[in-house]
C-alpha positions as CSV (number, residue, x, y, z in Angstrom):
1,X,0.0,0.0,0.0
2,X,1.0,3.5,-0.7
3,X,1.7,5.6,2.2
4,X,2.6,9.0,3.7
5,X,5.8,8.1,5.6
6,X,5.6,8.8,8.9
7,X,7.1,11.4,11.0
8,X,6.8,13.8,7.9
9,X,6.1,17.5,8.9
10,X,6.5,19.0,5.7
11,X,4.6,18.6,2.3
12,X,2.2,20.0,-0.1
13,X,-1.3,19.1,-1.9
14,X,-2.5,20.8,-4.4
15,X,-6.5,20.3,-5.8
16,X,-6.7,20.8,-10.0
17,X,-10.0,19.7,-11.9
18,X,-8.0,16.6,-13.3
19,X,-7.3,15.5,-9.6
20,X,-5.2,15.8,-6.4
21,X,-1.2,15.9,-6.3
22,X,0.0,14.9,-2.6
23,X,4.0,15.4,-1.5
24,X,6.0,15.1,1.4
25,X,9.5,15.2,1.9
26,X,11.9,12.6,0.9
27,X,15.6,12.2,1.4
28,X,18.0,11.6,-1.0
29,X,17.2,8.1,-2.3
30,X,13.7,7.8,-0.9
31,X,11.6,7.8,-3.5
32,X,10.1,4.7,-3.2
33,X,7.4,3.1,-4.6
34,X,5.9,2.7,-0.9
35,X,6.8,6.2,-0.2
36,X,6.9,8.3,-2.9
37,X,8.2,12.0,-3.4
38,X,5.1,12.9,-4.8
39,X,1.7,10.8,-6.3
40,X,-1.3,12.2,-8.3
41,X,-5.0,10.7,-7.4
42,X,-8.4,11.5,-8.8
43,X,-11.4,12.3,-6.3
44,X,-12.4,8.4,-5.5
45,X,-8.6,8.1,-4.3
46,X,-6.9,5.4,-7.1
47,X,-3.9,6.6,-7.4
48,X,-3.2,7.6,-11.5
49,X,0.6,8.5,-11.0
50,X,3.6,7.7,-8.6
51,X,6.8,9.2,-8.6
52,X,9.1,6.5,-7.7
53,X,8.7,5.8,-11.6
54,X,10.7,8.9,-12.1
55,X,14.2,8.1,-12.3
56,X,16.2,11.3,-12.6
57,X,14.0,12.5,-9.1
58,X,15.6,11.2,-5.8
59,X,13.3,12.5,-3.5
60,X,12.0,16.1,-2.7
61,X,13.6,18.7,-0.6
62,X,10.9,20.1,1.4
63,X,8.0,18.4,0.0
64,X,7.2,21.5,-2.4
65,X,5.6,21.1,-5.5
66,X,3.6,23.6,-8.1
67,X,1.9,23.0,-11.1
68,X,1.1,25.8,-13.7
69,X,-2.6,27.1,-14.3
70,X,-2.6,25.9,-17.5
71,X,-1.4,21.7,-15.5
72,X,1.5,21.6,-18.4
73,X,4.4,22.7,-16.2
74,X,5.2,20.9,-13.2
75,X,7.8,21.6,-10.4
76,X,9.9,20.0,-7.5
77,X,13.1,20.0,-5.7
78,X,15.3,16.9,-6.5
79,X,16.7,16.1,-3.3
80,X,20.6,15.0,-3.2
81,X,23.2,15.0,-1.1
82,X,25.3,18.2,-1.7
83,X,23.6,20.3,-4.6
84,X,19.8,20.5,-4.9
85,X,17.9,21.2,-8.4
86,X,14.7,22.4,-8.9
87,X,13.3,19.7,-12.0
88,X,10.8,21.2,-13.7
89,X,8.6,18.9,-15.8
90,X,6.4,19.1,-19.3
91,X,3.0,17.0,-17.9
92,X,0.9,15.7,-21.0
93,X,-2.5,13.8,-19.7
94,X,-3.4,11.2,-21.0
95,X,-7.5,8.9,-21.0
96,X,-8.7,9.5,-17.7
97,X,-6.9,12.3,-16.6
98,X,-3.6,9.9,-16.0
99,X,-0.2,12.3,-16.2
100,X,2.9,12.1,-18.3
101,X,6.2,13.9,-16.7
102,X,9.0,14.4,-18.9
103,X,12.2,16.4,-17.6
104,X,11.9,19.6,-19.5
105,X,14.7,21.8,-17.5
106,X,16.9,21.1,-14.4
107,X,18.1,24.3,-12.8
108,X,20.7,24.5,-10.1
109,X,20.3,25.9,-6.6
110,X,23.4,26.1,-5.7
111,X,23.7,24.0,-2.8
112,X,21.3,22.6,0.0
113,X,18.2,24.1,-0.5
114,X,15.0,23.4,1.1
115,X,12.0,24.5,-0.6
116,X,8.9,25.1,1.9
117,X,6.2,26.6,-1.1
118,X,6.5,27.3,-4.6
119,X,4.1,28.5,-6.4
120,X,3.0,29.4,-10.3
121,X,2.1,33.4,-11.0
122,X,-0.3,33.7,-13.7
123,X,2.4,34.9,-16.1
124,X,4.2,31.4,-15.4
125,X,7.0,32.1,-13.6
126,X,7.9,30.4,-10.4
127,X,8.2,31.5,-7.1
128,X,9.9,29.2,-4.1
129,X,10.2,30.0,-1.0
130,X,13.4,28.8,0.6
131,X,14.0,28.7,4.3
132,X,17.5,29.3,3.7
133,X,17.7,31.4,0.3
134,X,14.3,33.9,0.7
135,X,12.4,34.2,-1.9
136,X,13.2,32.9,-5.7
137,X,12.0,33.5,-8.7
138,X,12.7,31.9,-11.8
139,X,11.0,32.9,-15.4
140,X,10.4,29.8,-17.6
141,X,11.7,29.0,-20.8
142,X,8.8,29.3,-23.8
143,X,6.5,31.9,-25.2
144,X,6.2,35.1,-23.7
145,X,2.9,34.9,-21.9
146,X,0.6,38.6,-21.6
147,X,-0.9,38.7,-18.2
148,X,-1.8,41.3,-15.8
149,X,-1.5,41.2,-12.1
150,X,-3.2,44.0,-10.3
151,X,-1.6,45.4,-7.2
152,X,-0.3,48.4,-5.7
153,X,2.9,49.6,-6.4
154,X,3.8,50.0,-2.4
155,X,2.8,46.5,-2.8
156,X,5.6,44.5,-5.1
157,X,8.2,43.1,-3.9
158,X,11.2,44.1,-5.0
159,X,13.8,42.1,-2.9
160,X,13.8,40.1,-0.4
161,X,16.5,39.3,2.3
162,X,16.4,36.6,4.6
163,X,17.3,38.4,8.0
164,X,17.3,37.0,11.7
165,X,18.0,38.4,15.4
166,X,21.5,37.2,16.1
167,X,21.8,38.5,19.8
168,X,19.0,39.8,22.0
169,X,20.2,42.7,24.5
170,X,18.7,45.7,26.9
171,X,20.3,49.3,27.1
172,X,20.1,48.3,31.5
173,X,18.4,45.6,33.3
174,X,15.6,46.6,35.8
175,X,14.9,44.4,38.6
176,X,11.2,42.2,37.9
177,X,9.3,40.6,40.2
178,X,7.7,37.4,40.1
179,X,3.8,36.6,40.6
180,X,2.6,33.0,41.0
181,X,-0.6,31.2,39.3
182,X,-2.7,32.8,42.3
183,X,-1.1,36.2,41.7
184,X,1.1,36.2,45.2
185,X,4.8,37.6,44.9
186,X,7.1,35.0,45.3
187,X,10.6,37.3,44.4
188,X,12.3,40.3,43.3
């Protein structure tokens, strides 16, 4: 039987007319046929497509997936041991919605790179959201596509920078004082 493996906090699912893609996050090497990287299945739950029959993907780094609007483009993050790549796939469907992935494009990510969410803008370029890299953005090879996205300018981000709080500190310490559950000081 097919399963989610256990202990697996991270992953994605993503709902399309044609059917449900499901992902977790496999290590290098893990996906298996048992425990797949990712797996397509219509509404009744037979499952159409499992990735274990991909041999260039390893597993997935994060669990992140997108598909494009148009469910032609499909991406994930190989996972490996030293350099990850983000595999993006051409996806033909076939009688009853079954899918077809062929490796269109591999691009490198330039080292260990977890991707948390990705997701296709209308225009179809990809966004990923890494939790050590920020925020990616990678425009796909093919026709230019026209589309309009309607937001305020205040409102597009430009760049992003991952940024942190390295050291917490005070300008001077004040003494505090210490209330129990029942609200009777206990210290100063």
């Amino acid at each position: 039987p097919l399963n989610l493996a256990p202990g697996n906090g991270k992953g994605d699912i993503i709902v399309t007319e044609k059917g449900i893609f499901i992902a977790q996050t496999r290590g290098a090497g893990n996906n298996t046929s048992d425990h797949p990287a990712f797996f397509f299945t219509n509404e009744s739950g037979s499952i159409l497509f499992n990735s274990s029959s991909l041999s260039n993907l390893n597993g997935s780094n994060g669990g992140a997936i997108a598909i494009s609007d148009d469910l032609k483009t499909f991406a994930i993050v190989d996972a490996t041991a030293t350099n990850q790549n983000l595999l993006i796939y051409s996806v033909t469907w076939g009688a009853n919605n079954v899918p077809s992935f062929s490796l269109a494009q591999t691009i490198s990510l330039k080292g260990t790179t977890q991707v948390d969410q990705m997701e296709f803008d209308p225009a179809g370029n990809l966004l990923l959201a890494s939790s050590q890299q920020g925020l990616l953005v990678y425009a796909m090879k093919g026709d230019a596509k026209n589309t309009r996205t309607n937001a305020k300018a205040a409102q597009i981000l430009i760049n992003s920078i991952p940024t942190a709080i390295e050291t917490v500190g005070a300008d001077s310490v004040e003494p505090a004082e210490y209330y129990n559950l029942q609200g009777v000081k206990v210290a100063n």
